[in-house]
C-alpha positions in Angstrom: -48.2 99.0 53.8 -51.7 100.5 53.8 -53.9 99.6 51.0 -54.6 102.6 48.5 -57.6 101.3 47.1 -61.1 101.0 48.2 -63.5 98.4 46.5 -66.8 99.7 45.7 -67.5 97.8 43.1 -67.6 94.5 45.0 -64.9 92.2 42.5 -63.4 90.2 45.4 -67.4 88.4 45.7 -65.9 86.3 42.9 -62.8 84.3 44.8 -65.8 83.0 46.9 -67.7 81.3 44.2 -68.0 77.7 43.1 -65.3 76.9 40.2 -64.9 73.7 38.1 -62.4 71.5 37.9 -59.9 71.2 34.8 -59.8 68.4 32.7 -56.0 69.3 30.9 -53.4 72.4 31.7 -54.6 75.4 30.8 -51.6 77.3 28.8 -51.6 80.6 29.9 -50.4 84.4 28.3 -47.1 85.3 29.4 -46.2 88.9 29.4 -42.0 90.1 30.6 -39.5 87.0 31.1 -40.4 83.5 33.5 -37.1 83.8 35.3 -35.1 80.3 33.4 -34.7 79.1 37.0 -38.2 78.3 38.0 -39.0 74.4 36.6 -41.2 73.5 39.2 -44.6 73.6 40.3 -46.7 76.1 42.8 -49.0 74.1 44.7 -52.2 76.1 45.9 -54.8 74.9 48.6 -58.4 76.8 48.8 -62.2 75.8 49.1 -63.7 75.2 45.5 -66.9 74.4 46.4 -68.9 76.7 48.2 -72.6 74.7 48.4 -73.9 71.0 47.3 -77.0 71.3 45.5 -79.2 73.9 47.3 -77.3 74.1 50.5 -74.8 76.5 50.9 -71.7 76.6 53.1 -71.8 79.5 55.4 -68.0 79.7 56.3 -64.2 80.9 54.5 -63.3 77.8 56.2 -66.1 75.1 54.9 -66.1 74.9 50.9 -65.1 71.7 49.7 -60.9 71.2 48.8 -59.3 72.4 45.7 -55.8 71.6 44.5 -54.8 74.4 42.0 -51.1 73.9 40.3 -49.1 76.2 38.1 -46.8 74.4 36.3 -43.0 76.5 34.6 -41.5 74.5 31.8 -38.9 76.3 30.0 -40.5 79.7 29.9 -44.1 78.6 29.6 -46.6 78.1 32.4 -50.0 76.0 32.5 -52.5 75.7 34.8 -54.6 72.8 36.5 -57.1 72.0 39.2 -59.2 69.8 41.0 -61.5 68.8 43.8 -59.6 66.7 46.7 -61.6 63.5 46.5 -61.9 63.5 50.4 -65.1 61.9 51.8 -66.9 64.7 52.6 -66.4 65.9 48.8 -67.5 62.5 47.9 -70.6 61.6 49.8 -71.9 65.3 49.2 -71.5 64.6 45.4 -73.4 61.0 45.9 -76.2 62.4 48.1 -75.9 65.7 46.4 -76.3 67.6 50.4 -73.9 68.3 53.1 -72.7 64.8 55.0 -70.2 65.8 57.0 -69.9 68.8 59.5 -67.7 71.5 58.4 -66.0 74.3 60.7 -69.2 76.4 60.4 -71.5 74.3 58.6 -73.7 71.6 60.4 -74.7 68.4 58.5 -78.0 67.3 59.4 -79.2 63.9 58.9 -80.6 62.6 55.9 -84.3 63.5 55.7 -85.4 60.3 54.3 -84.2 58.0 56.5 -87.0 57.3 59.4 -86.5 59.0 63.3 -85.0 56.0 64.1 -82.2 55.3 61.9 -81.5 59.2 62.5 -81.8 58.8 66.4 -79.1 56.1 66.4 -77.2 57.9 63.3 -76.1 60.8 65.9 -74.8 58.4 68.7 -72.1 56.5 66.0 -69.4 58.7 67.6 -68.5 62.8 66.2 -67.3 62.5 62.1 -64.7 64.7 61.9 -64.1 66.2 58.5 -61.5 65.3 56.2 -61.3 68.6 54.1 -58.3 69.0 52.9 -58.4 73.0 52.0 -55.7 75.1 54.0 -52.0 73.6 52.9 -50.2 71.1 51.5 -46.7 70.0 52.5 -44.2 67.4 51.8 -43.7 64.5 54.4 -40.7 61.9 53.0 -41.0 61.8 49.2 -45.2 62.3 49.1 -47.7 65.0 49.4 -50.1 65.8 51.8 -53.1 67.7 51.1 -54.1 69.2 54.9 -56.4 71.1 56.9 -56.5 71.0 61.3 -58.0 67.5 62.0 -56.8 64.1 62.5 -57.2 63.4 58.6 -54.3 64.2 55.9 -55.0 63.5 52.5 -52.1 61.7 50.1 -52.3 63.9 46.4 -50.1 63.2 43.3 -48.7 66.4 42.8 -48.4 65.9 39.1 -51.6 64.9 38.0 -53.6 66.4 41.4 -55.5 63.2 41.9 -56.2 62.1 45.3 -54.2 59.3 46.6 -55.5 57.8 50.1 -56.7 59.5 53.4 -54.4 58.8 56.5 -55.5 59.3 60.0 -53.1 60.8 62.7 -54.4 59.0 65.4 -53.5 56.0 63.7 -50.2 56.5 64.9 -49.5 59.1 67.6 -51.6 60.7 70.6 -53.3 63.6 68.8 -56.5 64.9 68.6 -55.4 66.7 65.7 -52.5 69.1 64.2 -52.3 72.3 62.2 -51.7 72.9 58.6 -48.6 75.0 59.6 -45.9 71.9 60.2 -42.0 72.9 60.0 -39.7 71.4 57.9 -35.5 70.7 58.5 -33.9 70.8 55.4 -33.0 67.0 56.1 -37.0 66.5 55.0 -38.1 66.1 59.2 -41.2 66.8 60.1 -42.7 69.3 63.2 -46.1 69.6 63.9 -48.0 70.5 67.0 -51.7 69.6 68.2 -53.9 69.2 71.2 -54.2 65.6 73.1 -54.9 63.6 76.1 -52.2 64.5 78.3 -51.3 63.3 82.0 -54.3 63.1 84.6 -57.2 62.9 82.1 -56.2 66.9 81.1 -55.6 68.1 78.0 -52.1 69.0 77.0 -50.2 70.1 73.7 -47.8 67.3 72.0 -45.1 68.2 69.6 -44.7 65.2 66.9 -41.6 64.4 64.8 -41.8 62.8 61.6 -39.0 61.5 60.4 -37.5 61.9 56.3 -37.6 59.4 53.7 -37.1 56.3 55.1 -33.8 54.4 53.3 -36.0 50.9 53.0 -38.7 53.2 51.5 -40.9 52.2 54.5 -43.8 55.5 55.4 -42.2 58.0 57.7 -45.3 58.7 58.9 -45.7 55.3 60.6 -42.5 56.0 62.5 -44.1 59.7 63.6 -43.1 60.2 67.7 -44.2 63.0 70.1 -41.1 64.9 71.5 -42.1 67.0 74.0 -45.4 67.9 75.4 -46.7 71.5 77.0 -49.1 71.7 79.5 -52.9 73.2 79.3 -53.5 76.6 80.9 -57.2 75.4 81.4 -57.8 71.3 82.2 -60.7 70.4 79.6 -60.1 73.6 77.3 -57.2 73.8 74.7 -56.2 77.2 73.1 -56.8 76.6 69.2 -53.5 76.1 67.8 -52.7 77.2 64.1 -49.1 77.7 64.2 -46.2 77.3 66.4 -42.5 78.6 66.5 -39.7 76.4 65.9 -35.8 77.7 66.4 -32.5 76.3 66.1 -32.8 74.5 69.9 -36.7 75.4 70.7 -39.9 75.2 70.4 -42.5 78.4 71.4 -45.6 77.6 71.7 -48.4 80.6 71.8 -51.3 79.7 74.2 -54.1 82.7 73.3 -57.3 83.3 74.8 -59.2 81.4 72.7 -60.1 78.0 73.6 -62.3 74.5 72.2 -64.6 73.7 74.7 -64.3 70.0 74.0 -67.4 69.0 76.7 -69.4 71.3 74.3 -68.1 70.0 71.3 -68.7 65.9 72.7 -71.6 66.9 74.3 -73.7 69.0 72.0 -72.6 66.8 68.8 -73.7 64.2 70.0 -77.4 64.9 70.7 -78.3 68.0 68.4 -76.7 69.8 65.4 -73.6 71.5 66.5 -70.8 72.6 64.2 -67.1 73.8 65.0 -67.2 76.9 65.4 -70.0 76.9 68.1 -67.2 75.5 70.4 -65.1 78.2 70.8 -65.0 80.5 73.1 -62.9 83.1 74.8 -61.3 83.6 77.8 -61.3 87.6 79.0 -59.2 86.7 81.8 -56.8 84.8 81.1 -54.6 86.6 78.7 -51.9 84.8 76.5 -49.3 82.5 77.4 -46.4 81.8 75.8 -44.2 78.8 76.3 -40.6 77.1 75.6 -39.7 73.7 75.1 -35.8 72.4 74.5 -35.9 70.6 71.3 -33.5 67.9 71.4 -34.2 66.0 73.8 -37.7 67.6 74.3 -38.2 69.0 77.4 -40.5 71.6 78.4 -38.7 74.8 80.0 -40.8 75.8 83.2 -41.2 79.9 82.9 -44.2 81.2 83.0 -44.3 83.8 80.4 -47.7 85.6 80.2 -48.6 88.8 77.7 -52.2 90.6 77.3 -54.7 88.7 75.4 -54.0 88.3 71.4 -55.6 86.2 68.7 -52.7 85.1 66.6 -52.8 82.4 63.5 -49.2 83.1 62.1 -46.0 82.6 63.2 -43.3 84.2 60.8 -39.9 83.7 62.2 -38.7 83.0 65.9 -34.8 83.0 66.5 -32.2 82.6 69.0 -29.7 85.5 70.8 -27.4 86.3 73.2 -29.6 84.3 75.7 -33.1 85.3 74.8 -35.6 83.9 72.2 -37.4 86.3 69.6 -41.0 85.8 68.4 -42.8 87.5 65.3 -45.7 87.4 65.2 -48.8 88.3 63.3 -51.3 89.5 66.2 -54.8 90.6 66.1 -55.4 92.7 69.5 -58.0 91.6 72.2 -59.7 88.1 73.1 -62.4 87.8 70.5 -61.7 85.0 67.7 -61.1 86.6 64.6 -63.0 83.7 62.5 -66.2 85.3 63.6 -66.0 87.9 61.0 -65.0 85.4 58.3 -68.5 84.5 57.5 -69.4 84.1 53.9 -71.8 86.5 54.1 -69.5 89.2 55.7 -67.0 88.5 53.3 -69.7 88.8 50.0 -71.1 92.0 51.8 -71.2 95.3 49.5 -67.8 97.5 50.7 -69.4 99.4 52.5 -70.7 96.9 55.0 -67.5 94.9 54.9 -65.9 98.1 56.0 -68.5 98.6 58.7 -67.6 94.4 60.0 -64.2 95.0 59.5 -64.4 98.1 62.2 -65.8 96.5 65.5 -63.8 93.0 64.4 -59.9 92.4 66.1 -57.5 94.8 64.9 -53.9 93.1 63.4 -50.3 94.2 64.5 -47.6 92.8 63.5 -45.2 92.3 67.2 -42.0 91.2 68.2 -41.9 89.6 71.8 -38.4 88.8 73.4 -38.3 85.4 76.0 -35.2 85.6 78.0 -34.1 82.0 78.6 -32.5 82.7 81.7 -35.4 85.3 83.5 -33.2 84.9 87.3 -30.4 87.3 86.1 -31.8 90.9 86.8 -33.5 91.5 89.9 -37.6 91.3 90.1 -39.3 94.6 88.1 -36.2 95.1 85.7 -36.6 94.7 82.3 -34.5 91.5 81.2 -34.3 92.4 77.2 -30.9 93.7 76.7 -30.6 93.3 73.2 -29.5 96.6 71.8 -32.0 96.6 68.6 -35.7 95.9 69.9 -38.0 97.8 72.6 -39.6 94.5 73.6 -39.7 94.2 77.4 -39.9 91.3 79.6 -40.3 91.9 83.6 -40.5 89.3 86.5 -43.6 89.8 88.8 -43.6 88.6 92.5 -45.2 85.4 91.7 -42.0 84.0 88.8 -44.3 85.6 86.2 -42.3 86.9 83.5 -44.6 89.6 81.9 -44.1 90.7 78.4 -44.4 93.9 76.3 -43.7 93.4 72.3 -42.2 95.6 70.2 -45.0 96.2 67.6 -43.2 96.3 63.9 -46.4 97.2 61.8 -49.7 98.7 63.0 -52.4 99.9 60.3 -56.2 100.1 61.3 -58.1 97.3 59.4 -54.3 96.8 57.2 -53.3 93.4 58.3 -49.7 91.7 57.1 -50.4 88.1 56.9 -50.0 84.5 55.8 -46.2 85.8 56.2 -43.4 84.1 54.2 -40.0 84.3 54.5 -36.6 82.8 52.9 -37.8 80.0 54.7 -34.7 77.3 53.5 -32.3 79.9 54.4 -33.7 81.8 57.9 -36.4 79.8 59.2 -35.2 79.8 63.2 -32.4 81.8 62.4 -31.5 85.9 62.7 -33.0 87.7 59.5 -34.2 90.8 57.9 -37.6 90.1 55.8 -40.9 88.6 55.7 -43.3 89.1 52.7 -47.2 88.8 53.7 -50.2 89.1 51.9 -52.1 92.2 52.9 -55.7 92.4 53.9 -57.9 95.5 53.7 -60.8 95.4 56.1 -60.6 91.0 55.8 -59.9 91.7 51.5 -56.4 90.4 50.0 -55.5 93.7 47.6 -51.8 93.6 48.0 -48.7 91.9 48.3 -46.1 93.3 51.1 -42.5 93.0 52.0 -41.1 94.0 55.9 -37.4 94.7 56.8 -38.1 93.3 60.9 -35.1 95.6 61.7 -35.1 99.1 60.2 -39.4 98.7 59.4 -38.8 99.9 55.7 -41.5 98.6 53.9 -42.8 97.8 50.2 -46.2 97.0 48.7 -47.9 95.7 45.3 -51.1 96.6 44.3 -53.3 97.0 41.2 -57.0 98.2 41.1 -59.4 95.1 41.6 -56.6 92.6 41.7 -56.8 90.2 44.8 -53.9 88.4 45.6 -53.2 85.5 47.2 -50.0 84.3 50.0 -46.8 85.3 48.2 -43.9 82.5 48.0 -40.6 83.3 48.2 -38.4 81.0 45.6 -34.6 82.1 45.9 -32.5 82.7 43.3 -30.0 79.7 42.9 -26.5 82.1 42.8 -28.8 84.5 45.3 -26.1 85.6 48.2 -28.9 88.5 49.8 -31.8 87.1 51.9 -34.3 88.6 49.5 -32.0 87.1 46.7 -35.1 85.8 44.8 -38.7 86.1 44.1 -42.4 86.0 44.9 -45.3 84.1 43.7 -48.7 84.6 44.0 -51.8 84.0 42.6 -54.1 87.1 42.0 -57.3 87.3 40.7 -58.9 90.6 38.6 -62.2 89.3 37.6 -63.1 92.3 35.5 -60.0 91.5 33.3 -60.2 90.0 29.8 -58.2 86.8 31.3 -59.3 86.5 35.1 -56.7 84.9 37.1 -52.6 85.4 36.8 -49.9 84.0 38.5 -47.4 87.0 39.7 -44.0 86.8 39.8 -42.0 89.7 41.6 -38.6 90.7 42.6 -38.5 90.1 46.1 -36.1 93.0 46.4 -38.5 95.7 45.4 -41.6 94.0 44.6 -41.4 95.4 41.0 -42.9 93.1 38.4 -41.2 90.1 36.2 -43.8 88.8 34.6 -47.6 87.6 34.7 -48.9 84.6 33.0 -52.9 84.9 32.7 -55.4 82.4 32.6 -58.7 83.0 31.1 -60.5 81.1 34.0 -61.3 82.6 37.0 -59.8 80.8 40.6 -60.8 81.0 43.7 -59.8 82.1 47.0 -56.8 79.7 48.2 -55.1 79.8 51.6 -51.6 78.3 51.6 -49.6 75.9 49.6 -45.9 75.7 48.1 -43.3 75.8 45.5 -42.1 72.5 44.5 -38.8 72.6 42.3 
């Protein structure tokens, strides 16, 4: 699953540039057969936008929302996209500079207004952003454009307009939640984020939103925290970005690096301060993993700790014989892997994106195994006795349960992520594969496939093509697990038409067809396949 290319000539610079929006579907150039059973849309979420007027953004995570759709209609495919109209897109366009604070860019306050409409501008409270650029996600019968705040905004997936902006707190104790929710098959709802928990200390709250409502009332209004899990540190979450969720639990990763919320309240509100400034890592710590019973929520009291990881991606968690497994995509160590994600790191000539890439986090993708009942064996045994994994778990003195994974993929600078899997059919349960996008030194240049339980594995990859998350659509007769295929966005800017949406066999990641665009896209992060 290592890449076999290197990238000299510096093509990926063009998934970070500014694109336009689309006024009407773009049909694009179909080459092999559009499977008859895809009629539905893929829903893409990136940054667009990448400065307003003369000021640039400086982070992967700050350009402005796009919505990018690719629509299959009987064989053909078009293509469409558009800014989010959230209110940092639209105050930016009216005062043609950066209003509102991004992850790593700071908004400073207009120029022409005098010091003291500016002094009192700064104590109106923090304005979190509302850019909507990592996922979008069905809750009840709309669609939610998303990134990690308290904001969520409503889009018509047909059209890509921009419906209304809802804020979380509106409704449940959050201080945000991540862009990574998990869905039943009966439409619910899972989401996790950090909040005010008991005793003025921060805590964790799992929310449930419930499906379509029958008197077509907004499930989101009826949203309810289930179970909360407790801080490691009083006044500093771990970021969250993802979370497990199995057929009767919850796991909930708690890494090394933590918000330091008195920073981010404090320094806000008196100087320039922007996300990313707020973060900072614990050396000592390690990671802590926890459990929570699902229904009824209740928090499981083991102490499970592990050496320090950065980790963004869940991919699958499951349930047996008395132990819960976790896979995981891990980078090693305490330092937060965002700090190389820079748009200047990531515009760099190859050579110096090789040379960034070498002193940043390395990936591995692991396999940890929580026993749910950790009293069994006596202290210093391992407790994992399922036959097919090396993943240890050993109780220490003090009813810490300590934790060795299994690693499942390791390749310097080769990371397997934004992993997908047959989600409708395996999501909490026992399976076999996981498709991921794979990065070389930080660059997307292929599309992989792992089997979690013999570690075969399979890879796409064309010169100067850059990929984006692959989406696994199943095949409606499909009886296999990787009965179906993968979609996924790739970019070749040198190439006569710019952009093409993939589609391969998720079997052997051997091409079906291509339909090319002559427009190039952007970088996009996450997003869906709605039949």
């Amino acid at each position: 699953m290592v890449s076999r290319f290197e990238h000299p000539a510096g093509g990926y610079k063009k998934i970070f540039e500014t694109a336009d929006e689309i006024g009407e579907p773009l049909p694009a150039t179909i080459t092999g057969r559009i499977p008859s059973f895809l009629r539905g849309s893929l829903l893409r979420l990136g940054p667009g936008l990448f400065e307003v007027g003369s000021e640039p953004f400086l982070h992967l995570f700050d350009g402005q929302a796009m919505i990018h759709k690719f629509d299959f209609n009987n064989g053909q495919v078009t293509y469409l996209r558009k800014f989010v109209k959230t209110d940092a897109y639209v105050r930016a366009m009216v005062e043609k500079r950066v209003v509102i604070t991004e992850f790593g860019t700071i908004a400073y306050p207009d120029p022409c207004k005098n010091i003291f409409s500016r002094f009192f501008s700064y104590f109106k409270g923090v304005e979190i952003t509302d850019n909507c650029l990592v996922n979008v996600y069905p809750i009840g019968e709309d669609f939610y454009a998303v990134t990690e705040t308290n904001y969520m905004t409503k889009v018509n997936v047909d059209t890509l307009e921009t419906l209304k902006k809802v804020d979380m707190c509106d409704y449940v104790n959050i201080n945000g939640v991540t862009a990574h929710p998990h869905i039943e098959p009966d439409g619910t709802v899972y989401n996790i984020g950090n909040c005010m928990g008991k005793g003025a200390s921060l805590a964790y709250n799992i929310v449930r939103i419930p499906p379509t409502q029958k008197d077509k009332s907004d499930p989101i209004e009826k949203s309810r925290v289930v179970v909360q899990f407790p801080s490691a540190e009083r006044f500093k979450p771990s970021y969250v970005h993802s979370f497990g969720m199995t057929e009767n639990h919850f796991v909930f990763v708690e890494t090394p690096v933590k918000i330091n919320l008195l920073k981010f309240l404090g320094a806000w509100s008196v100087r320039g301060t922007n996300y990313m400034d707020c973060f900072e890592s614990d050396e000592e710590k390690g990671t802590w993993l926890h459990l929570a019973k699902k229904d009824p929520g209740e928090y499981i009291d083991l102490k499970f700790r592990t050496s320090s990881m950065g980790l963004f991606h869940h991919i699958n968690c499951y349930e047996d014989q008395g132990f819960v497994v976790v896979d995981l995509c891990a980078w090693k160590g305490y330092e937060f892997v965002y700090n190389y994600l820079w748009l200047a790191n990531l515009r760099a000539d190859w050579e110096e994106v090789k040379k960034n890439a070498l002193i940043a986090p390395q990936p591995e993708v692991r396999r940890y195994v929580l026993p749910l009942d950790p009293y069994k064996e006596e202290q210093g045994k391992n407790l994992v006795s399922l036959p097919y994994t090396t993943a240890t778990a050993v109780m220490g003195a003090d009813d810490t349960i300590w934790l060795e994974p299994e690693v499942l993929f390791s390749g310097p600078r080769q990371a397997f992520e934004f992993p997908q899997i047959n989600y409708k059919k395996n999501n909490g349960k026992n399976y076999t594969y996981a498709y991921a996008l794979g990065l070389n030194n930080f660059i997307p240049d292929r599309i992989c496939k792992l089997n979690v339980k013999t570690k075969e594995t399979w890879v796409w990859q064309e010169p100067e093509s850059y990929p984006s998350e692959p989406i696994f659509v199943q095949t409606p007769d499909g009886v296999d697990e990787d009965d179906g295929v993968l979609l996924t966005v790739v970019v070749a800017p040198s190439a006569v038409r710019p952009t093409y949406m993939l589609i391969l066999n998720a079997k052997d990641l051997s091409e079906i067809a291509r339909a090319e665009v002559d427009i190039i896209t952007p970088v996009t992060f996450h997003g869906m396949y709605k039949p």
